[in-house]
C-alpha positions as protocol buffer text, in pm:
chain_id: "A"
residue {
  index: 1
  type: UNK
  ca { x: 14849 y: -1600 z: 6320 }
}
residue {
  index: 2
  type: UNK
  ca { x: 15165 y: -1516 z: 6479 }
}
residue {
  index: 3
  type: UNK
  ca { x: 15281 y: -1280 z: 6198 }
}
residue {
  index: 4
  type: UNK
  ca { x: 14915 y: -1088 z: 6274 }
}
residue {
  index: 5
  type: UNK
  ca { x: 15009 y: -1083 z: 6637 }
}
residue {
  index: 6
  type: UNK
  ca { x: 15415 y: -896 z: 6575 }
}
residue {
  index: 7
  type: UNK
  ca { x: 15251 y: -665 z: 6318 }
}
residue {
  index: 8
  type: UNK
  ca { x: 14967 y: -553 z: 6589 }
}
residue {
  index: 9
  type: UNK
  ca { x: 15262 y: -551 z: 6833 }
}
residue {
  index: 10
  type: UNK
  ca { x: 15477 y: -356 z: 6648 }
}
residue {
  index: 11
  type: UNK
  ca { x: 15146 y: -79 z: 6524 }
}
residue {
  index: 12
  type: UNK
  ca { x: 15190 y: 227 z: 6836 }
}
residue {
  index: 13
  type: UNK
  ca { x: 15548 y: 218 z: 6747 }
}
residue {
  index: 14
  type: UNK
  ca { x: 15484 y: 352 z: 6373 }
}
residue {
  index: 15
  type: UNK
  ca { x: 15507 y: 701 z: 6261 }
}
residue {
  index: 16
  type: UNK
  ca { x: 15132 y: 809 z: 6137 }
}
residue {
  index: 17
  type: UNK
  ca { x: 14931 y: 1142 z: 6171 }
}
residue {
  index: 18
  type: UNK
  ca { x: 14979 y: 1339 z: 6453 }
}
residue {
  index: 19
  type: UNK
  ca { x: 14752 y: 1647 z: 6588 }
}
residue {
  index: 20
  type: UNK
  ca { x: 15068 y: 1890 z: 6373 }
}
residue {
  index: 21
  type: UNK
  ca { x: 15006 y: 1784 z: 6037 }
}
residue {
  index: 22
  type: UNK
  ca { x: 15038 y: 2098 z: 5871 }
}
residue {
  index: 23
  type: UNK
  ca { x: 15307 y: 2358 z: 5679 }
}
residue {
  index: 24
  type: UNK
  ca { x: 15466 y: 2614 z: 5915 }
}
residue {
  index: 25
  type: UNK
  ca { x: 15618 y: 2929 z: 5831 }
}
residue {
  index: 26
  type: UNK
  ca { x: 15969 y: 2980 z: 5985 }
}
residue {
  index: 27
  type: UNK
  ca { x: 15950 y: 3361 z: 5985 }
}
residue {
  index: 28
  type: UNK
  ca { x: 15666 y: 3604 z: 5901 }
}
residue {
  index: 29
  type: UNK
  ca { x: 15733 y: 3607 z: 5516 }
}
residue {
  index: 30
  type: UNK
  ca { x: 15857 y: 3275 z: 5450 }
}
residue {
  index: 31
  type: UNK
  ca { x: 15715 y: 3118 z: 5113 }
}
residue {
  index: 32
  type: UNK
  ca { x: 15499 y: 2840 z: 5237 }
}
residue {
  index: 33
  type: UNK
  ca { x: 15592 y: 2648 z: 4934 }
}
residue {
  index: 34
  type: UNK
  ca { x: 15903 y: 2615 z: 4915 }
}
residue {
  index: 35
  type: UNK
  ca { x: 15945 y: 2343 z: 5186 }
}
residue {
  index: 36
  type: UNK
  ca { x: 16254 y: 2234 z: 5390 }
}
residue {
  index: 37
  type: UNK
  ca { x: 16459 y: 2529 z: 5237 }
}
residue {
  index: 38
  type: UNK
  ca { x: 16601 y: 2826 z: 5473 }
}
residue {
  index: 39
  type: UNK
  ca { x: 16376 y: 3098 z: 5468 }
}
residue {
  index: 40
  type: UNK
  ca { x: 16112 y: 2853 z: 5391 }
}
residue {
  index: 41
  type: UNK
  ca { x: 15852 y: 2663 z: 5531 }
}
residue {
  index: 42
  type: UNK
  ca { x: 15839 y: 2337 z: 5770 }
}
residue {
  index: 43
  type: UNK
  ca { x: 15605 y: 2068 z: 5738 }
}
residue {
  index: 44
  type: UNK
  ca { x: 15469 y: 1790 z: 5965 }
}
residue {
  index: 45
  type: UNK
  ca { x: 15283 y: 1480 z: 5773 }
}
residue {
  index: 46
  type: UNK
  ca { x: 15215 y: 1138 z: 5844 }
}
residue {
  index: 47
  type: UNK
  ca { x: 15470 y: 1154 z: 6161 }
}
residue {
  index: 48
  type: UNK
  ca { x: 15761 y: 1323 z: 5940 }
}
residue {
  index: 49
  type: UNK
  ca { x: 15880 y: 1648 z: 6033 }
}
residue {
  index: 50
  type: UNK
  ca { x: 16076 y: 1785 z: 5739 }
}
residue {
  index: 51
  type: UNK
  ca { x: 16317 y: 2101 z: 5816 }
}
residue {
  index: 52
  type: UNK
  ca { x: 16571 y: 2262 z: 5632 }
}
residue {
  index: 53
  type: UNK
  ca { x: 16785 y: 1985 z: 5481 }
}
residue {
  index: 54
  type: UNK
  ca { x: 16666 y: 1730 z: 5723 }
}
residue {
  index: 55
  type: UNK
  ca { x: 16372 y: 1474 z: 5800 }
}
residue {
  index: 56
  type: UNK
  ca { x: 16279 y: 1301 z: 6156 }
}
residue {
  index: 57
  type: UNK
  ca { x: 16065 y: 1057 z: 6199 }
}
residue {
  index: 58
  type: UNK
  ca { x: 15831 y: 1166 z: 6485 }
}
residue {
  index: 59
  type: UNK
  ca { x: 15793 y: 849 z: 6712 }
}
residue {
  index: 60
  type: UNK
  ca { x: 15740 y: 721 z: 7091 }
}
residue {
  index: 61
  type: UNK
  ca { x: 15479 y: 992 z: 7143 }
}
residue {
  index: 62
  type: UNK
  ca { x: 15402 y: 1093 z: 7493 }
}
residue {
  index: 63
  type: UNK
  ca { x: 15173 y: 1325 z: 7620 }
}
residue {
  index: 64
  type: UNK
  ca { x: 15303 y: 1637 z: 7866 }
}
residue {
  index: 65
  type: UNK
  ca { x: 15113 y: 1658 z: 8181 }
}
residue {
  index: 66
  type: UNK
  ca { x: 14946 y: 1927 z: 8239 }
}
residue {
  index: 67
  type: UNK
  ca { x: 15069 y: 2087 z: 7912 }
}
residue {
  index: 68
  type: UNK
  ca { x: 14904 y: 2042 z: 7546 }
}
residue {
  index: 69
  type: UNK
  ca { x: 15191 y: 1894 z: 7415 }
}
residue {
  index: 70
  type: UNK
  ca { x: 15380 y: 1614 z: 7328 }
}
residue {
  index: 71
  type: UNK
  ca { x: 15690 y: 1461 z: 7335 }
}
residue {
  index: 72
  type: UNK
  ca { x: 15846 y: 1262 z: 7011 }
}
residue {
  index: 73
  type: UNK
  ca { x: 16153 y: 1085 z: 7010 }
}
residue {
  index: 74
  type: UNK
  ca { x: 16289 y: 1260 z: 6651 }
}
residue {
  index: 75
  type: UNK
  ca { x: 16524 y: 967 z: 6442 }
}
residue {
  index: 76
  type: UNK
  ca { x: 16642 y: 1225 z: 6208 }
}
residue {
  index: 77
  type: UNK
  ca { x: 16851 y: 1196 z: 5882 }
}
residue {
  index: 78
  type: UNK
  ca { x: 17020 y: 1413 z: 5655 }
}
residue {
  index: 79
  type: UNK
  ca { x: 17242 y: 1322 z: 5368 }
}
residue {
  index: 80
  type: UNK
  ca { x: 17432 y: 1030 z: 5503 }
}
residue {
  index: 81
  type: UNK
  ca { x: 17428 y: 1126 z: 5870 }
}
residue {
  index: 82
  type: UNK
  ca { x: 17135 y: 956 z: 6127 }
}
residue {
  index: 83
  type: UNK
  ca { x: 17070 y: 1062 z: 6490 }
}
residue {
  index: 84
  type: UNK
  ca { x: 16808 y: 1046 z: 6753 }
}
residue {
  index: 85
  type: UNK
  ca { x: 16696 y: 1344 z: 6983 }
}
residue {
  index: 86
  type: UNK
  ca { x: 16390 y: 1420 z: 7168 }
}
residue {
  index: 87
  type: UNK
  ca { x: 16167 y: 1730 z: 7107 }
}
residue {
  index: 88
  type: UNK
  ca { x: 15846 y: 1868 z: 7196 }
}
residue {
  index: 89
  type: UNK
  ca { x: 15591 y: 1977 z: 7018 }
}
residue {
  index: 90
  type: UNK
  ca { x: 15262 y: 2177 z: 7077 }
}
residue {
  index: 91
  type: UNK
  ca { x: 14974 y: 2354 z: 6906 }
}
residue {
  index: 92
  type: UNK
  ca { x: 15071 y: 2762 z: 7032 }
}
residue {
  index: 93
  type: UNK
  ca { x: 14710 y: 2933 z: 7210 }
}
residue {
  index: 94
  type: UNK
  ca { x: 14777 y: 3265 z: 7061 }
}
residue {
  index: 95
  type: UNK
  ca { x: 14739 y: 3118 z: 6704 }
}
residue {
  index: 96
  type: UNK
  ca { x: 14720 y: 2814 z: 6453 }
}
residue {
  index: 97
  type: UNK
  ca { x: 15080 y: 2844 z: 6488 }
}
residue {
  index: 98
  type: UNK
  ca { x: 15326 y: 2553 z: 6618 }
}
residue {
  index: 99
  type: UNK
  ca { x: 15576 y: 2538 z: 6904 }
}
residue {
  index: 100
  type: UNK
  ca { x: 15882 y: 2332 z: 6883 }
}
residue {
  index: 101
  type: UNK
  ca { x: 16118 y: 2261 z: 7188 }
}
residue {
  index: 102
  type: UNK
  ca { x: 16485 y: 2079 z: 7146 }
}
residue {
  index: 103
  type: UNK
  ca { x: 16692 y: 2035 z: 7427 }
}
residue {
  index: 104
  type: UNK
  ca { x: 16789 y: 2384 z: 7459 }
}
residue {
  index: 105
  type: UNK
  ca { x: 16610 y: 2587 z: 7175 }
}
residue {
  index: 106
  type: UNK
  ca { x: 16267 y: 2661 z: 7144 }
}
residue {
  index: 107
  type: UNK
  ca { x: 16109 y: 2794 z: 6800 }
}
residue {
  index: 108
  type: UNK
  ca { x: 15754 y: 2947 z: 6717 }
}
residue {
  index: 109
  type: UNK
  ca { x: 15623 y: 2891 z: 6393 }
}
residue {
  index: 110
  type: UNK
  ca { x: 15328 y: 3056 z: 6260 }
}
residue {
  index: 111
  type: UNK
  ca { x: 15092 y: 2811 z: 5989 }
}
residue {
  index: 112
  type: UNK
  ca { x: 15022 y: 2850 z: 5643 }
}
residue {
  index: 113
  type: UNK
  ca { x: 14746 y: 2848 z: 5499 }
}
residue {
  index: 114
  type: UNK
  ca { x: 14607 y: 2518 z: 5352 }
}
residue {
  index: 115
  type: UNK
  ca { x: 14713 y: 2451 z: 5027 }
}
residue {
  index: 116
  type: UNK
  ca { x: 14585 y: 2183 z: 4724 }
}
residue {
  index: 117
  type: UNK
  ca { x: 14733 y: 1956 z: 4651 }
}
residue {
  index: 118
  type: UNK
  ca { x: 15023 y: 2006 z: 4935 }
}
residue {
  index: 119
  type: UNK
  ca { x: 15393 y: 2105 z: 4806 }
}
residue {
  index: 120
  type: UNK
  ca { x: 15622 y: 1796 z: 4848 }
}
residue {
  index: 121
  type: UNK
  ca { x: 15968 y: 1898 z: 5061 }
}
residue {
  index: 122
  type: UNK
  ca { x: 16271 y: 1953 z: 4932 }
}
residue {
  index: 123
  type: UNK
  ca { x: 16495 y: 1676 z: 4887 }
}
């Protein structure tokens, strides 16, 4: 019983879909499936965000007041380095697109279009 009880403790703080699932173009003509690569595509699944050469693991969501948005705390790897920064994400009103905010940068990133089965990122 008390293993049930640290596992449903422990369920908000796990990575799982979030309302950004999706493959997003980084510029206009980016191939959408050749994920994680520059000049490529991004993708968000399952609470992942994989970029170019990098993947965070989207947790501690909070929603933005007043805004459609939310904020992650991103624990992000790549090769043998780890870090931990905070970003926010939201779905852009113009379009299907995404927009991403770091401290300091701010990216828009138009969608793909929904693919079958969907491309697995770059390693």
């Amino acid at each position: 019983m008390r293993r049930l009880c640290l596992i449903a403790a422990l369920i908000p703080g796990i990575a799982g879909a979030t309302p950004y699932d999706g493959v997003y173009r980084q510029v206009a003509n980016a191939d959408c499936a050749n994920i994680g690569k520059d000049g490529g595509s991004l993708k968000i699944e399952g609470g992942i965000f994989y970029g170019v050469g990098l993947q965070c693991l989207m947790t501690r969501p909070v929603n933005v007041v007043d805004m459609d948005g939310t904020l992650y705390t991103m624990e992000c790897s790549s090769d043998d380095e780890r870090w931990t920064e905070r970003a926010m994400v939201m779905k852009a009103k113009d379009d299907d697109g995404l927009i991403m905010v770091w401290n300091g940068y701010a990216f828009k990133y138009g969608r793909c279009p929904a693919t079958d089965p969907a491309p697995a990122p770059a390693q």
